[in-house]
N, C-alpha and C positions, 0 to 999 in steps of 0.2 A: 844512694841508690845502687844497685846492684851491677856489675859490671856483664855484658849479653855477651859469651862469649860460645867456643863449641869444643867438646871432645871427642876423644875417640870414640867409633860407633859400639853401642853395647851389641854382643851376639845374644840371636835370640832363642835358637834351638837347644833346650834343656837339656836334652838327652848326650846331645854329640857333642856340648860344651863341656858338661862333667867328664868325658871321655875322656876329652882334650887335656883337663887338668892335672887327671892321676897320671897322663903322658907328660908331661910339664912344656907343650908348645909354649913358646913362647909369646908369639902374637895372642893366641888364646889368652894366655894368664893374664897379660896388659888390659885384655875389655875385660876380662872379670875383676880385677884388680881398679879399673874403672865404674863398672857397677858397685861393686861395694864399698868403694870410699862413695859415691855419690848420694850411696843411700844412708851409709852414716853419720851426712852432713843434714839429709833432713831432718834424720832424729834428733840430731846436736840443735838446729834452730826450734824443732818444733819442741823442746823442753827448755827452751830460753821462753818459750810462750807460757806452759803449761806445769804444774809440779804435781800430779798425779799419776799412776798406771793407766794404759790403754791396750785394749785388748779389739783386735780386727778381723773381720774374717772374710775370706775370698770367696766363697759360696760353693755352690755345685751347678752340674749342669741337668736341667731339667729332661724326663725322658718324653722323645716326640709322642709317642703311642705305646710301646712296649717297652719294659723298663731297659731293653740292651742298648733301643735305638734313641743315642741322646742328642738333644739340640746342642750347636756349639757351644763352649761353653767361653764366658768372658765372665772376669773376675770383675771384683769391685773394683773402683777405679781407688779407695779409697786405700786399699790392701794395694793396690799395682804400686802405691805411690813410694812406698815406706817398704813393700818388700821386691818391686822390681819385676817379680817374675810371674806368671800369670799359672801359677800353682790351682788345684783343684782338690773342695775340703780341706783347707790349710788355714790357719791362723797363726798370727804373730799377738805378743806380749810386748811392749814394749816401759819401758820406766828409768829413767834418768838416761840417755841416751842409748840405753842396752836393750837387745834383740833378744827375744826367747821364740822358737820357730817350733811348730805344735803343726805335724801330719806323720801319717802312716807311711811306714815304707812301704812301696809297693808289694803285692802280694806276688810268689815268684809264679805261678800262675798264669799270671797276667800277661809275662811276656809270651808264652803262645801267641798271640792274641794281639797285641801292642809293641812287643819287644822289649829290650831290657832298659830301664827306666834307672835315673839317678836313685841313690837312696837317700834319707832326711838327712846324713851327716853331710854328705856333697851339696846339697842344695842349701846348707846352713852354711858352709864354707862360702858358697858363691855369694852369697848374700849379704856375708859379713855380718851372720847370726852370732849371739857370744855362747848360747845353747840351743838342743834341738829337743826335742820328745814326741811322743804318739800324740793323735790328738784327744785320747781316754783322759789324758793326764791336764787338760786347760781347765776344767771345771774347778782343780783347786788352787789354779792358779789366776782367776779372773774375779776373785770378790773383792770389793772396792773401785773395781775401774772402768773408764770410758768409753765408750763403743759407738757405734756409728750403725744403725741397721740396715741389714740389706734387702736387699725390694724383694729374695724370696718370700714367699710368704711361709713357707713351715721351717725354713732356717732359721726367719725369724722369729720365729718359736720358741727355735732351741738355743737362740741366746738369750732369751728373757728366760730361759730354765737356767741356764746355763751364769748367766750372771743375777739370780735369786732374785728380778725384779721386771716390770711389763716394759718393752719397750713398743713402739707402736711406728711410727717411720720416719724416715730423714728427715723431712720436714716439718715435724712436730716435736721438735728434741726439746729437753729440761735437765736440770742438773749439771752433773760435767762433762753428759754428752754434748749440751750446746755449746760450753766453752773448747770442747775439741774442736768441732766444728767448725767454731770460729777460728781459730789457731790454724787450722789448717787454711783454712779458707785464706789468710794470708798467707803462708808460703804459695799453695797454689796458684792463686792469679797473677805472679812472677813466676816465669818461666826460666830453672836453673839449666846450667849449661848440659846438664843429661837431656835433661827433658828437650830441650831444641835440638840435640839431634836427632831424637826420633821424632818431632814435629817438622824438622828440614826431610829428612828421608818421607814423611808421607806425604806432605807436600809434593816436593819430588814427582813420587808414583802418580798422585793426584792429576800433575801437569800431562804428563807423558799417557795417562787414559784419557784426558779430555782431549789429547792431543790424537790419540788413536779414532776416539769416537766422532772428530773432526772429517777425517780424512777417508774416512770409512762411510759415514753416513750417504755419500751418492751412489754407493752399490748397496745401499741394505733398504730393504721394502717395508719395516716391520720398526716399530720404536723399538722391540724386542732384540733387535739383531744389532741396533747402536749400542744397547746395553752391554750385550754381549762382548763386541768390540771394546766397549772400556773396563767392565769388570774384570775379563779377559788378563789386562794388564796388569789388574793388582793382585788378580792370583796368583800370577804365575811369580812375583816376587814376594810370596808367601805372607800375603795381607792380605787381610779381608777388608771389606766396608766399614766404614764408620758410622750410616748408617743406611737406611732402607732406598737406593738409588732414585732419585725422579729423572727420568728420560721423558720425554712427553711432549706433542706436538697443542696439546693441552696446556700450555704455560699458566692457559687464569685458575685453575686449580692447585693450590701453595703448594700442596704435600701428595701431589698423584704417584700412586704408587703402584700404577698399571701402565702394561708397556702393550697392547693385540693394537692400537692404532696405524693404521698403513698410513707410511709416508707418501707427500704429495709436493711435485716441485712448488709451491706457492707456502708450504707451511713454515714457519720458525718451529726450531725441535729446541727446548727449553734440556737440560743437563744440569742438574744438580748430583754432582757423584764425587764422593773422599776417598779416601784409603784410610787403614787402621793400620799401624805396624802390630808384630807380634806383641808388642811390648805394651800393646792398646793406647799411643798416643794416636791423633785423630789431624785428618784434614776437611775441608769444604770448602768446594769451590766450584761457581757456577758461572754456565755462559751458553747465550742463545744463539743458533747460527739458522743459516736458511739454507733448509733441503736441498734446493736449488744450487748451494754455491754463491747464490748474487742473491743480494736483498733488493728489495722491492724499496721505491722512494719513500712510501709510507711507511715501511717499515725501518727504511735506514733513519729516516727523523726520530722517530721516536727512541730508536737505539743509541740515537747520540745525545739524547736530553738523558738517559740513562746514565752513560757511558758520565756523562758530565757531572752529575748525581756524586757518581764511584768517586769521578777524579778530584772530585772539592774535596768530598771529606777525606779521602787518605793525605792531602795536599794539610790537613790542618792536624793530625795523628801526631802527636808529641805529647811530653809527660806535664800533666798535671789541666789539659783540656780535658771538659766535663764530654765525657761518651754522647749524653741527653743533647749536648749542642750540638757533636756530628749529626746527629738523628736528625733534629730539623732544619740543618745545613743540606743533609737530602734531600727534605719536604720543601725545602726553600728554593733548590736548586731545580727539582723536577715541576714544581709548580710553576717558575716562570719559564721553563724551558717550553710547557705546556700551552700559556700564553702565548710564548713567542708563536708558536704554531699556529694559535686560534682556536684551538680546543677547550681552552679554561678561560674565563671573564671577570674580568675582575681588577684590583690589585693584589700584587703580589703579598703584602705583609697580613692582609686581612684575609684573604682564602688561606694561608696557614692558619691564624687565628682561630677561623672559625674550623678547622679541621675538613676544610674542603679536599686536600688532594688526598685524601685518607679513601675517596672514590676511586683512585688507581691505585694508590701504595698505602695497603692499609697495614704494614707488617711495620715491625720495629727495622732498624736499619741493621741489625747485625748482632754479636752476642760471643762472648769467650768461648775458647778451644783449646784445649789440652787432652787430660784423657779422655773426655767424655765430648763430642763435639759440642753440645751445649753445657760447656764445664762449669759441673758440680750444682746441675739443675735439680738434684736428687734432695736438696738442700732446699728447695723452696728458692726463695729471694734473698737468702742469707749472703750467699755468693755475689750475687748478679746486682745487685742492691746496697750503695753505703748506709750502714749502721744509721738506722731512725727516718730513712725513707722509704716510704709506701707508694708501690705502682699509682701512676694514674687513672682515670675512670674515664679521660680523651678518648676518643677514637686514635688509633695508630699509636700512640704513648701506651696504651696498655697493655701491649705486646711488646713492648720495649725493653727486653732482658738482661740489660746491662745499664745501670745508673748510680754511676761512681766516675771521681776522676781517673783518667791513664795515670800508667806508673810503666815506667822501664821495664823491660822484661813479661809484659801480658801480650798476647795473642788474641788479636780479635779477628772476626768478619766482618766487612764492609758490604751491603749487599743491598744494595736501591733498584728497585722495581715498578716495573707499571704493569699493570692487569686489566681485562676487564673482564670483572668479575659478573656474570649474570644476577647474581646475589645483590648486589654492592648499585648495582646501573638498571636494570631491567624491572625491579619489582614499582608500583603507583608508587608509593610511599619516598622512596629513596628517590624519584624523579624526580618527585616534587619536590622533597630538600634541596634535591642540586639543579633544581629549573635554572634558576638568577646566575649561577656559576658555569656552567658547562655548556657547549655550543652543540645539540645534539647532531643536528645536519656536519657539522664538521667533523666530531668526532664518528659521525659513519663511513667517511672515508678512509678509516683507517682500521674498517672490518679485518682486514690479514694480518692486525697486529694482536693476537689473544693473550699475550703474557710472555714479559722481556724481564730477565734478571740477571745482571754482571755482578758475580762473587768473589773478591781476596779474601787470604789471607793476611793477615798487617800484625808486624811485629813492631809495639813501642819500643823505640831505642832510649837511649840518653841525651840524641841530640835530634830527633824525631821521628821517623817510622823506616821499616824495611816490609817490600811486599814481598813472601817469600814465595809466592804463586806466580811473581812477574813475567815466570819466562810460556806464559800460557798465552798466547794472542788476544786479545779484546778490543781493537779498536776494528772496526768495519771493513777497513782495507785489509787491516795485515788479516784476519778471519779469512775474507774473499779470497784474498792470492794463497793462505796456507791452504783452503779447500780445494783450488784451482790447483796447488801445485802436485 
């Protein structure tokens, strides 16, 4: 197994790194000189995997309305991996461990406008490219090879032009696109000692905005304005989101992605917000605290049947436990926690069974994170899924995104929840299934509780987990006194 160790941090700024180099800084040369050995250890394993050419490409950035005005752009994760920098219209060639680097120098133009921009020869140096050329010139250098297509849809276009055959998406690969896929697909879900520096740095950011949106939330009137206060943080260390932030006083809604809600001392504000480094690795990490400052009893119960949830399964995160058994070590944990309380009826091993607590926690418990927060979902289940298993058609199991053993070196979420979902409790139909299970009269007194989610990060070690989110408060006191203080 792999040894989880950490290096120098990679610098991320393109422009001002090349600068740096033709000045020969010396701390500069040392992270470029660490990025591109890093990146030439990937090609060196991913050709112990694979003996054909592979041809990748970073994409463009789409235009919001008028072709000047364009959305951010983020590269493939797939390109971030093998060439490190988050280049635009760029492709790499790659074949027996050698780099071929294929973009345009910038037009001089441009810098009006942008400023002066590395050229292809310096961004092939940084990268530890062994050649570079325009990208006019990839068309006669991509017959024969592998590709992976990107979720543009008219780029991907022009690599089914481009490599004289139809490609159609990541998830329906054939040929020796699947076997790239899968090739990668193991290096990826082991995280090398680059890659976790920039997953500890977003982390990091991650902690310190939930930590901001903490302390901030009893002067802000607006879920808008907690948001604010944590995105806040990871702009200003030149990272964006990982993905679309949930703030929201709405917790039984998974994926709210609206913030106009006014805060109310009685509410729980639910926060699901990451950071992205430049370098597009990803964090996630969630935690519900009360507008108030002080949770309510009914609300502190059910956040420590939660809390309790979190703490089993990171407690069992070592190499070669089935992820599928965290999952219902969740469902195990929060179902009698539920009990204990008199909300749920029953015994414990049979309301699992029958998929009863799937009525609070109907989500999977958590799912890989690398570059992609739900990494290498682009993939289907190829990823998320050992080789000859098919999701299940259970409730709560079929949302379960990761079913495979731990191995040293992956980064997962841990992320157990209770909801009450109007969907899920409220319609005749779903009453009646969980009449014999569920205590209705009890569980109304726990109206102020709408949706509780505590989220880590857990890195598999060798001798069993590291939470790299740890230093983020979650237990009900330490929350209380950091909003208190």
């Amino acid at each position: 197994m792999m040894q989880v160790t950490t290096e120098m941090p990679i610098a991320l700024d393109i422009a001002s790194l090349t600068a740096s180099l033709k000045n020969s800084h010396s701390d500069t040369l040392g992270e470029a000189k660490t990025l591109a050995d890093t990146l030439r250890k990937r090609r060196k394993r991913l050709f112990e995997l694979i003996d054909f050419p592979v041809v990748l490409w970073s994409g463009c950035a789409p235009s919001r309305n008028y072709p000047a005005n364009k959305l951010p752009f983020r590269a493939s994760s797939h390109f971030l991996y093998f060439a490190g920098l988050p280049l635009e219209n760029a492709a790499i060639r790659m074949e027996a461990g050698r780099l071929e680097l294929f973009v345009d120098d910038p037009n001089p133009e441009d810098s009006l406008w942008h400023g002066k921009q590395p050229t292809r020869e310096e961004i092939a140096e940084l990268i530890g490219a062994n050649t570079a050329h325009p990208m006019g010139e990839l068309r006669w250098r991509s017959q024969g090879c592998a590709t992976i297509p990107v979720q543009d849809v008219m780029l991907n276009h022009q690599q089914s032009g481009i490599l004289n055959r139809w490609l159609y998406s990541a998830s329906s690969l054939s040929w020796i696109d699947w076997d790239l896929a899968y090739a990668i697909v193991k290096l990826r879900l082991q995280q090398d000692a680059g890659a976790l520096t920039e997953l500890r740095k977003a982390a990091a950011t991650t902690v310190d905005a939930h930590k901001s949106g903490m302390a901030g939330t009893r002067h802000c009137k607006t879920e808008a304005e907690v948001r604010s206060a944590m995105e806040s943080v990871i702009i200003a260390r030149n990272m964006t989101c990982a993905y679309n932030s949930i703030v929201t006083v709405r917790g039984e809604v998974l994926h709210n992605d609206r913030y106009h809600n006014p805060l109310q001392p009685g509410d729980l504000l639910l926060a699901d917000v990451g950071a992205e480094t430049a370098m597009g690795w990803a964090s996630d990490v969630t935690r519900t605290w009360p507008v108030s400052g002080r949770f309510s009893p009914t609300q502190r119960a059910i956040y420590e049947v939660v809390l309790a949830a979190r703490d089993a399964c990171i407690s069992k995160i070592r190499p070669g436990v089935e992820y599928k058994d965290i999952h219902m070590l969740a469902a195990t944990t929060l179902t009698q926690g539920l009990l204990d309380l008199g909300i749920m009826k029953g015994d414990v091993e049979e309301l699992v069974e029958m998929d009863a607590h799937t009525a609070f926690f109907p989500h999977g418990v958590g799912h890989p994170i690398g570059l992609d927060v739900h990494d290498m979902e682009d993939l289907g289940d190829l990823a998320g899924y050992e080789l000859g298993r098919i999701r299940s058609d259970r409730p709560g199991l079929k949302f379960l995104r990761l079913d495979r053993p731990l191995q040293a070196g992956m980064l997962v979420s841990i992320e157990p929840g209770f909801y009450q979902v109007p969907s899920l409790l409220n319609y005749p139909d779903k009453r009646e299934q969980y009449q014999e299970v569920v205590d209705w009269d009890r569980l109304a007194e726990f109206s102020d509780v709408r949706g509780i989610r505590i989220e880590d990060d857990v890195l598999v070690t060798e001798s069993g987990s590291e939470v790299i989110t740890a230093d983020l408060p979650s237990h009900p006191d330490a929350i209380e006194h950091f909003m208190g203080g």
